[in-house]
N, C-alpha and C positions, 0 to 999 in steps of 0.2 A: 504494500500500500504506500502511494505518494506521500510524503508532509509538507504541508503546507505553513509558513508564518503568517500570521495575518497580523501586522501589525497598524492600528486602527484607534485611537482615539473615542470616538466615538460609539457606545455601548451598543448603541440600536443600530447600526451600520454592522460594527464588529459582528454581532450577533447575526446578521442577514447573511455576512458570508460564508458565516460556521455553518449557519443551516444549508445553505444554495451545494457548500462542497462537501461536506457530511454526506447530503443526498446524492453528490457524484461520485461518494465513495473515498472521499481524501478525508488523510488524517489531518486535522486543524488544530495549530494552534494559536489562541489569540496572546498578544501584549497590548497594552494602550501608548506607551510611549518609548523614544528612541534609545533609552538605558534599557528596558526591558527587550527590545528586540537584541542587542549586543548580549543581553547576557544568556537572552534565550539561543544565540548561536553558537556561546561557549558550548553551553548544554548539549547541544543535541544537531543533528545532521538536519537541514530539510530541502528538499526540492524545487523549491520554490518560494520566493518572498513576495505579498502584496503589503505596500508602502505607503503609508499616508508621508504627507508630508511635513505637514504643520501638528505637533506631535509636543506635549508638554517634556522638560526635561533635557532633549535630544531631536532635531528638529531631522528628518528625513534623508536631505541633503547631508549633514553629517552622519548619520547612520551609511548611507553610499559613500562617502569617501573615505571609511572604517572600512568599507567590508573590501572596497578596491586595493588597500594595502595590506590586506590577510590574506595569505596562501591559499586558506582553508574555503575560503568564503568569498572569495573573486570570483568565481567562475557561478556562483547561484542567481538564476536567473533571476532577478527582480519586475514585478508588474508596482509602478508607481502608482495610486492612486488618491488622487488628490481636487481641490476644489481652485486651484491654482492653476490655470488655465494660459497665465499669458506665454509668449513666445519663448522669450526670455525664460521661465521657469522650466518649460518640457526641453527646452537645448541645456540647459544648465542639468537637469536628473538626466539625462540621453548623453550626454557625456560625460558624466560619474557613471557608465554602465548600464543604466537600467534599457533594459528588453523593450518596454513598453512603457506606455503612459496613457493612464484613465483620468480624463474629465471627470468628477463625480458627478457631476451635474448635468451632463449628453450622456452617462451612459446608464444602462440598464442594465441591473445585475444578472440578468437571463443569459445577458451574452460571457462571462466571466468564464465559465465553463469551459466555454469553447474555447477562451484564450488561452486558459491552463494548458486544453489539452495541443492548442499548437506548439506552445511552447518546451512542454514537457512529458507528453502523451496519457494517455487514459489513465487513471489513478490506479489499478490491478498493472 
């Protein structure tokens, strides 16, 4: 089974994604802020990171240019998602690494799924 980070600020968001990738079969887990994702990567291996960016503690942006100067943890595909929309902000996370960038607010979590599984193929 895939793992998933979700690292998400937001309760009632966080919660939406646990349920949307639960039902696709991925293992989730959530943090609410940028210290909690760094230490959840000490911990444990995962597949895949979804990124807020505006993030109490540790702000997204720096959680990416952490995980770009860790052996362990460069090469983990990152989906950013954020409410942070302008140009300027998706070229600044798209080259700190991140795979992808979500609008939160153009996108619909129906599609999330799908993206996982371009990214890192079906959760089995």
């Amino acid at each position: 089974m895939k793992k998933i980070l979700v690292a998400e600020d937001d309760k009632f968001l966080a919660n939406a994604y646990r349920v949307k990738l639960t039902k696709a079969s991925y293992d989730v887990t959530l943090v609410a802020d940028g210290e909690e994702t760094l230490a959840a990567l000490q911990k444990g291996k995962f597949d895949l990171i979804i990124l807020d960016l505006v993030m109490p503690k540790k702000d997204g942006f720096s959680v990416l240019s952490e995980m770009k100067k860790n052996d362990e943890w460069k090469n983990i595909p990152v989906i950013v998602a954020s409410n942070l929309g302008q140009k300027e902000d998706i070229e600044k996370a798209m080259g700190l690494g991140a795979k992808d960038y979500i609008v939160k607010t153009d996108f619909a979590i129906t599609g999330l799924v799908a993206k996982l599984q371009s990214l890192i193929g079906p959760a089995q």
